[in-house]
C-alpha positions as CSV (number, residue, x, y, z in Angstrom):
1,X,38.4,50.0,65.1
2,X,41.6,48.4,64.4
3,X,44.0,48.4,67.2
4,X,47.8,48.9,66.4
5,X,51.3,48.9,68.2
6,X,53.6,51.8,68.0
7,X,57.2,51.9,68.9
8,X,58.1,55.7,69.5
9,X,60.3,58.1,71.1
10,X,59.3,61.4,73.5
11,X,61.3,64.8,73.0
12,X,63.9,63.7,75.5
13,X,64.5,60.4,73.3
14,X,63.1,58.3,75.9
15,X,61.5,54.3,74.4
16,X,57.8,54.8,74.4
17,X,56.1,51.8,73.2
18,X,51.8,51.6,73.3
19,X,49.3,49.9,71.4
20,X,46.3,52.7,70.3
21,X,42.8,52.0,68.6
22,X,42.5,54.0,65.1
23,X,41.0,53.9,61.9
24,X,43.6,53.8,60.1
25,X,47.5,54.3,60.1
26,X,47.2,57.7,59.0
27,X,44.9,59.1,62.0
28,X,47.3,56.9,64.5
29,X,50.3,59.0,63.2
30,X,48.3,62.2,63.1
31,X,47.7,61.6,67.1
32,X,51.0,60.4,67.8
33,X,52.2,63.7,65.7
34,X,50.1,65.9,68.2
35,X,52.1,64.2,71.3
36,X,55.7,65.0,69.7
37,X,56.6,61.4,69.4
38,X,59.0,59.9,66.9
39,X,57.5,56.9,65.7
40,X,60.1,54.0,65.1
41,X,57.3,51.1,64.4
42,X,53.6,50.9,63.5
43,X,51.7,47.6,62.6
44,X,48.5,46.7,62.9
45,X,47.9,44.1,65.8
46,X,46.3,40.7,65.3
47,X,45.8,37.5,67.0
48,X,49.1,36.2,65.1
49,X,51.2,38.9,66.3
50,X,51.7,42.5,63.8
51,X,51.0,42.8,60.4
52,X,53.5,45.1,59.9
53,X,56.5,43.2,60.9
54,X,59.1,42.2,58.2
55,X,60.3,38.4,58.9
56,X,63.0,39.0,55.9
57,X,64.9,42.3,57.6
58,X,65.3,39.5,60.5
59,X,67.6,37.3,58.4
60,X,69.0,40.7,56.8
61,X,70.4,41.6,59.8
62,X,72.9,38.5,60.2
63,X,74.4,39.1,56.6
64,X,76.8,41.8,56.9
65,X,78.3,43.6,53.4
66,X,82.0,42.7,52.7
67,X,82.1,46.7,52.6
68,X,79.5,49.3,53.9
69,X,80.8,52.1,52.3
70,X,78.7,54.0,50.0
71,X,78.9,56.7,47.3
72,X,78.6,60.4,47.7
73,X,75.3,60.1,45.4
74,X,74.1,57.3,46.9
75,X,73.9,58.9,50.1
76,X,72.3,61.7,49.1
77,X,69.4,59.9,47.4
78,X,68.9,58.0,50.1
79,X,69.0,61.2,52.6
80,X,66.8,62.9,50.1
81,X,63.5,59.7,50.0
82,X,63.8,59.4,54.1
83,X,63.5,63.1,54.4
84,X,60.7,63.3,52.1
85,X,59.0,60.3,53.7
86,X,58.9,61.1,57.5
87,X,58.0,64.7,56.7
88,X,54.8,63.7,55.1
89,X,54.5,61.6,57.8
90,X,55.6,57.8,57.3
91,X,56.9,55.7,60.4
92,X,60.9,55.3,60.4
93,X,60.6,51.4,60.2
94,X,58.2,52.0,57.4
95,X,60.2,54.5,55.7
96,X,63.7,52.2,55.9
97,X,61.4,49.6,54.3
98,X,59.9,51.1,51.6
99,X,63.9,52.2,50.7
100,X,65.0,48.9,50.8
101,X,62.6,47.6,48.3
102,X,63.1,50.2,45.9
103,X,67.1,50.6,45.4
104,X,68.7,47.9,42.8
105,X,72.1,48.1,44.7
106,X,72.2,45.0,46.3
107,X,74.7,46.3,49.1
108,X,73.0,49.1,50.0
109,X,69.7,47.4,50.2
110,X,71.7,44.8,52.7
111,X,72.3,48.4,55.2
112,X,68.7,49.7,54.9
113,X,67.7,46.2,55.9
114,X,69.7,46.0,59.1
115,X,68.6,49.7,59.8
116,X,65.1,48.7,59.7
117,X,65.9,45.6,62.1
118,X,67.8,47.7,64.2
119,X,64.6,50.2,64.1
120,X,62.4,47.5,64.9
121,X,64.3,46.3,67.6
122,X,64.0,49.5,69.5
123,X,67.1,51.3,68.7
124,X,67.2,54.7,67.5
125,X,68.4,55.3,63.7
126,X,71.5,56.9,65.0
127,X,72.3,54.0,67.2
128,X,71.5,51.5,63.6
129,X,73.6,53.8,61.8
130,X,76.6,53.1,63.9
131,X,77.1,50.1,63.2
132,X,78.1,51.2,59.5
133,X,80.7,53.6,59.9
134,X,81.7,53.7,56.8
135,X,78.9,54.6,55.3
136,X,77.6,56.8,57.4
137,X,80.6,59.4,59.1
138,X,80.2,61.1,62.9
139,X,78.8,64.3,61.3
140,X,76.0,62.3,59.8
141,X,75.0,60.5,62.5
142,X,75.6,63.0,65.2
143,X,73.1,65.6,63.1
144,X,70.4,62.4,62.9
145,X,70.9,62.0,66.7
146,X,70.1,65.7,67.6
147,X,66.8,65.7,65.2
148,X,66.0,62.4,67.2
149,X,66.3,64.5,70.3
150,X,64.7,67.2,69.0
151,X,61.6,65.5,67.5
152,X,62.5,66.7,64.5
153,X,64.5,64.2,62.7
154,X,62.4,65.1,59.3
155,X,63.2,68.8,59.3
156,X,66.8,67.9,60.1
157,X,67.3,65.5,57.3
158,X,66.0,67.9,54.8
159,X,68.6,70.5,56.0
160,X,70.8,67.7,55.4
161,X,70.1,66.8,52.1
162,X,70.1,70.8,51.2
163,X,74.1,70.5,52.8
164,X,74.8,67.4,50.7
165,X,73.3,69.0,47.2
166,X,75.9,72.0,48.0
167,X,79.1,70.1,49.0
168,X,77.9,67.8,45.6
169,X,77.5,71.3,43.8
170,X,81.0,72.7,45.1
171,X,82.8,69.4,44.8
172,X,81.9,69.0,41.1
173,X,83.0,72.4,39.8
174,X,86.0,72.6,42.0
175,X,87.0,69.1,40.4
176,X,86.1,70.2,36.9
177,X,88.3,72.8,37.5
178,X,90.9,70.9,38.3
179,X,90.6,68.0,36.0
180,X,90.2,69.6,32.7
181,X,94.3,71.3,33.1
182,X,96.0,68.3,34.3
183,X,93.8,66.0,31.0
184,X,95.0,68.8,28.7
185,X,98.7,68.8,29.9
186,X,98.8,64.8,30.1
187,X,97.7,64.6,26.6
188,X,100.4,67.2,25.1
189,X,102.5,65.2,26.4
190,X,101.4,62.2,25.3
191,X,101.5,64.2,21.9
192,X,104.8,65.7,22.6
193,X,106.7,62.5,23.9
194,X,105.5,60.7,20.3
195,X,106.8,63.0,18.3
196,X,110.2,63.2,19.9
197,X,110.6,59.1,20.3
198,X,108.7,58.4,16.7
199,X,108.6,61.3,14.3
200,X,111.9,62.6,15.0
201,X,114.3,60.3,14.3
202,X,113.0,59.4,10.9
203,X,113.8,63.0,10.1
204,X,117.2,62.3,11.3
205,X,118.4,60.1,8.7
206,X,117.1,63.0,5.9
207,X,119.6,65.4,7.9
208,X,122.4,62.9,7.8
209,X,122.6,63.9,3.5
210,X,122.8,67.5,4.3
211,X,126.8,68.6,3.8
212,X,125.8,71.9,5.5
213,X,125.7,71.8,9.8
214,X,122.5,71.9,11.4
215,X,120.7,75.0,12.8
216,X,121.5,74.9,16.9
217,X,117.6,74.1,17.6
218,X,117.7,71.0,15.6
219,X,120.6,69.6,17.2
220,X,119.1,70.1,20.8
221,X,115.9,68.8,19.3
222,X,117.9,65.4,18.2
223,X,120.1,65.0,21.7
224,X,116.5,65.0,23.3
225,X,114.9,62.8,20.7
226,X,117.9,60.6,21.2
227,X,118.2,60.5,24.6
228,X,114.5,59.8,25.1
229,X,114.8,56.9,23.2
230,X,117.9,55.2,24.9
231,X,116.4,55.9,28.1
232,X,112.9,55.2,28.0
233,X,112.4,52.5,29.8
234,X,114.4,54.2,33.2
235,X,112.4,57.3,32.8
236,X,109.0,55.5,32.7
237,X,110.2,53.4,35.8
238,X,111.4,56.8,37.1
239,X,108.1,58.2,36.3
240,X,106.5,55.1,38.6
241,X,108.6,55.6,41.3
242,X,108.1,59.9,41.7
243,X,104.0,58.4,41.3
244,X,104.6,55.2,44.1
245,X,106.5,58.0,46.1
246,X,103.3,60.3,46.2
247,X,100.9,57.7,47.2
248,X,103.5,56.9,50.1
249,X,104.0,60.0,51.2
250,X,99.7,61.0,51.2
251,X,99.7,57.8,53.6
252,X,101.4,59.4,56.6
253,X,100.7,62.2,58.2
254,X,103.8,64.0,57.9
255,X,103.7,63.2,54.1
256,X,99.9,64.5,53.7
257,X,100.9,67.8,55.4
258,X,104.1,68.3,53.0
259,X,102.0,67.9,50.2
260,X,98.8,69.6,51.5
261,X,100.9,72.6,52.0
262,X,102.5,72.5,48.5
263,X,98.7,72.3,46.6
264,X,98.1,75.7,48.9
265,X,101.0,76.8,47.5
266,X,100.4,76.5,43.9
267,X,99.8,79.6,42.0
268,X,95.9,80.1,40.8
269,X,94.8,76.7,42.3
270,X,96.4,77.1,46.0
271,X,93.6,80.2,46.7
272,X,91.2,78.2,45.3
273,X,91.5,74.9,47.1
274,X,92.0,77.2,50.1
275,X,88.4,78.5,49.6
276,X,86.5,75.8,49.3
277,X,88.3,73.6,51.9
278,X,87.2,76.5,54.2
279,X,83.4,77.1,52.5
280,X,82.9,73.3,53.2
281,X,83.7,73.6,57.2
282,X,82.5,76.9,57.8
283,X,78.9,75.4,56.2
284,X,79.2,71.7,58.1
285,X,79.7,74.0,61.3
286,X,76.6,75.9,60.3
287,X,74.5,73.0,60.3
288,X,75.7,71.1,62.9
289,X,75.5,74.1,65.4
290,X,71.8,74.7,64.1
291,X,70.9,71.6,64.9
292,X,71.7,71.8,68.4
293,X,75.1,70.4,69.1
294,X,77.3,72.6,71.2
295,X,80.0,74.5,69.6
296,X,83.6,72.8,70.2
297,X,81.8,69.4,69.4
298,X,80.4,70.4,66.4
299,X,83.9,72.1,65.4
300,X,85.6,68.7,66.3
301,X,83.0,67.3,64.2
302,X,83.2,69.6,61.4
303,X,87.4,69.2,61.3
304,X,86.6,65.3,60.7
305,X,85.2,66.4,57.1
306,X,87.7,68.8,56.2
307,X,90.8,66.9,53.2
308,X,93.4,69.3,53.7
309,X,95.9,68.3,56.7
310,X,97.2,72.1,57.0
311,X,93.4,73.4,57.7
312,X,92.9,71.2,59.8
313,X,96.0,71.3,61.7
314,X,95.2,75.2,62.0
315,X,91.5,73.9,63.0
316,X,92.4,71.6,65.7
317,X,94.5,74.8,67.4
318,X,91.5,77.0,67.6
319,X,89.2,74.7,68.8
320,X,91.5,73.8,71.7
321,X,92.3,77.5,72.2
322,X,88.1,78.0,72.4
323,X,87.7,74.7,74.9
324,X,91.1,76.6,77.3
325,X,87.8,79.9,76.7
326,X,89.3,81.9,74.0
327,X,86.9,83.4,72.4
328,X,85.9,81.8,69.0
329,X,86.6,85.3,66.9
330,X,89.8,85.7,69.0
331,X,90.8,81.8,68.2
332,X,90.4,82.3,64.3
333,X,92.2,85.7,64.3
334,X,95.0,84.2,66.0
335,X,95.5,81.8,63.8
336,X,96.1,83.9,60.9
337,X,95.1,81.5,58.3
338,X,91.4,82.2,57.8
339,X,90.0,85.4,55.8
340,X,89.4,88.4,57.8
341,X,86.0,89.0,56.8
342,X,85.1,85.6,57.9
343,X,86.6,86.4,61.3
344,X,84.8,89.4,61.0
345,X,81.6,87.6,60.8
346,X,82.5,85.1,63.2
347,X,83.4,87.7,66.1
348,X,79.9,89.4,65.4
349,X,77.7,86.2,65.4
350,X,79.6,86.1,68.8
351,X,78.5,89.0,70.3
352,X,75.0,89.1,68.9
353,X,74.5,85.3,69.8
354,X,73.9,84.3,66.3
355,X,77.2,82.6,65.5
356,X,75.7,79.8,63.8
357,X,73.8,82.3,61.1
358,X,76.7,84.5,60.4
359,X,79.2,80.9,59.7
360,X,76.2,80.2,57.2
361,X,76.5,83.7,56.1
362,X,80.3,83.4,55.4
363,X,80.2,79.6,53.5
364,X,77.3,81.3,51.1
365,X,79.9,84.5,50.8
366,X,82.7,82.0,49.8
367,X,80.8,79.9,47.7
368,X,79.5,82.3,45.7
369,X,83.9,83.6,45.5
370,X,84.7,79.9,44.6
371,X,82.2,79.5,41.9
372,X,83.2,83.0,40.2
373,X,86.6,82.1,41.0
374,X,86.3,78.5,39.0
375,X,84.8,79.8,36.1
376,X,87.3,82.7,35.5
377,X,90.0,79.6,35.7
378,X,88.1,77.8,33.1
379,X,87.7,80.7,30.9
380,X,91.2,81.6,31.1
381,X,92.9,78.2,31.2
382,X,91.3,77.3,27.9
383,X,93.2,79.6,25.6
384,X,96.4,79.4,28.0
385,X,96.6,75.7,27.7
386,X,96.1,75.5,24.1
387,X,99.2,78.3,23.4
388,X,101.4,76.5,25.2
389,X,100.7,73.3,23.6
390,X,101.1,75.5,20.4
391,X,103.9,76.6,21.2
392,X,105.5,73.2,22.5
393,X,104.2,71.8,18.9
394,X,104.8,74.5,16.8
395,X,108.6,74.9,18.1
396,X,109.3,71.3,17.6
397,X,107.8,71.5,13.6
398,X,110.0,74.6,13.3
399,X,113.2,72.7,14.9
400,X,112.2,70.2,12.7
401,X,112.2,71.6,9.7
402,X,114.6,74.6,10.1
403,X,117.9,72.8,8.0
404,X,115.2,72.2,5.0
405,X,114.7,76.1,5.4
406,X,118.2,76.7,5.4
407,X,118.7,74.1,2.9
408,X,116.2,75.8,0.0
409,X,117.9,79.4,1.2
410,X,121.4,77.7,-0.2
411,X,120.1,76.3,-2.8
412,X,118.5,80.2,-3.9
């Protein structure tokens, strides 16, 4: 029988290493399965050294991207292959190769390289994955480390690809939601603006004939068309400077809170950003606390994922009210920010020990609000948006032609 060298790692995520007679890889991992080991390596051993080892991850690992960041989608593919992969039984090393060979993106290919070196050198994949924070955040990694301690690193990945589909799921509708007003409004006024600066004032030189004075509308209608075009150049520069002003302000911290709070404040969309900022913690707490890792940590961890500087502000007081040993129901009630019947929940997962159920209980409550919630707002949005720009048009073709109206009534 062939014999082969495994690199694994015991429940308590202690370095086993071993070399084991087999028939093939398949009946090694089977046995290796049955002691509870995580297998990082496997190759088959001859007298040159292991067939399985991979010379070219070796000079992977000294090239280094310019960036390591990777896309949402990205991620979640790649979550989703090593997931399927060591549940059916594949060695990491293996696994991390096999990935690396398959994905066209050059970059990314580069980081499943240097996790598979990392992997072969006897690291864990939590301990590779560090050394790309930017593609891979503390919530990530820290849920990889406790399925590495738990033996379970394939179960845990799968939950983890299940809690990347949802935040995909809610991120896309919530952004639909929001992108489809503010396309609408930005082309009425595209719309709007070209009919003052350009249509207009060619209309203007027709009313100059007229001997009669011009209907109150009109004349409102030409100061604007007028002043529009004497000033266009300042109020596109002024237009720059309110955006440039924005993107300064969302670069502090003071400035992100300001405007944080103002998008909670805006009527329809406020609630709704409200909701799923909280849906999205209250199910990355879920997991994270499922997985093993104690409770302030994981809410610490959680807090890291969470966009909106006021929640997390409100966040960061409860967690340090629950590390002084206020009880977690009691630290969410006090801070009067979160729904009651998520308190509600949160205070009986206490007592009953099953905190980490009833959190999951409450995102899946609030995800189902946010996705009624969203399409409502689509459905109603639609015909509102298309009145006003109705209105907007049709009041400027009515100011428009109002003195030829008044004109053919004269001439009746």
């Amino acid at each position: 029988m062939p014999l082969y060298t495994y690199t694994a790692k015991d429940p308590q995520g202690k370095r086993v290493t071993g070399t084991a007679e087999a028939f093939n890889e398949e009946a090694l991992i089977a046995k290796l399965h049955q002691q509870k080991l995580l297998i990082l390596s496997l190759g088959e051993r001859t007298g040159k050294g292991e067939k399985g080892t991979d010379l070219r991850a070796l000079l992977a690992s000294s090239l280094r991207p310019k960036s390591d960041k990777i896309g949402f989608t990205a991620l979640l593919s790649f979550t989703t292959q090593l997931a399927a992969m060591l549940t059916s039984g594949l060695p990491l090393a293996q696994s991390l190769r096999g990935l690396s060979v398959d994905v066209q993106d050059k970059r990314i290919q580069r980081i499943l390289s240097r996790l598979e070196t990392e992997v072969q050198g006897g690291n864990s994949l939590s301990q590779a994955m560090e050394v790309f924070p930017q593609a891979f955040n503390k919530v990530f990694i820290s849920l990889v480390k406790a399925g590495e301690s738990s033996g379970k690193l394939g179960g845990i990945l799968t939950q983890l690809t299940l809690y990347l589909e949802q935040q995909a799921t809610i991120r896309r509708k919530v952004k639909a939601a929001l992108t489809y007003p503010c396309v609408v409004a930005a082309f009425a006024a595209l719309v709007v603006t070209f009919m003052v600066v350009k249509i207009i004032p060619k209309f203007e030189n027709i009313y100059r004939g007229f001997a009669k004075d011009l209907p109150v509308p009109t004349k409102m209608l030409l100061v604007i068309s007028k002043s529009m075009q004497n000033h266009f150049l300042l109020g596109v520069f002024l237009l720059f400077c309110i955006i440039g002003l924005i993107v300064l302000l969302g670069r502090t911290q003071r400035g992100r809170l300001l405007l944080d709070r103002i998008k909670l404040r805006v009527p329809v969309f406020g609630p709704l950003i409200k909701k799923s900022t909280v849906t999205h913690f209250a199910r990355t707490l879920s997991i994270l606390v499922t997985s093993g890792i104690p409770l302030v940590p994981a809410m610490r961890l959680a807090i890291q994922t969470v966009n909106n500087e006021v929640v997390i502000q409100q966040l960061s007081i409860i967690t340090d009210e629950i590390e002084r040993g206020s009880g977690v129901g009691a630290g969410f009630r006090k801070s009067q920010f979160f729904p009651e019947m998520m308190v509600q929940m949160i205070i009986t997962g206490e007592k009953t020990g099953t905190i980490d159920t009833m959190i999951l209980k409450a995102a899946e409550f609030y995800e189902k609000q946010v996705d009624a919630a969203i399409t409502t707002l689509t459905t109603l949005l639609e015909p509102f948006i298309i009145a006003i720009i109705g209105f907007l048009v049709g009041g400027i073709m009515l100011a428009m032609f109002l003195p030829v109206f008044k004109l053919g009534g004269v001439m009746h």
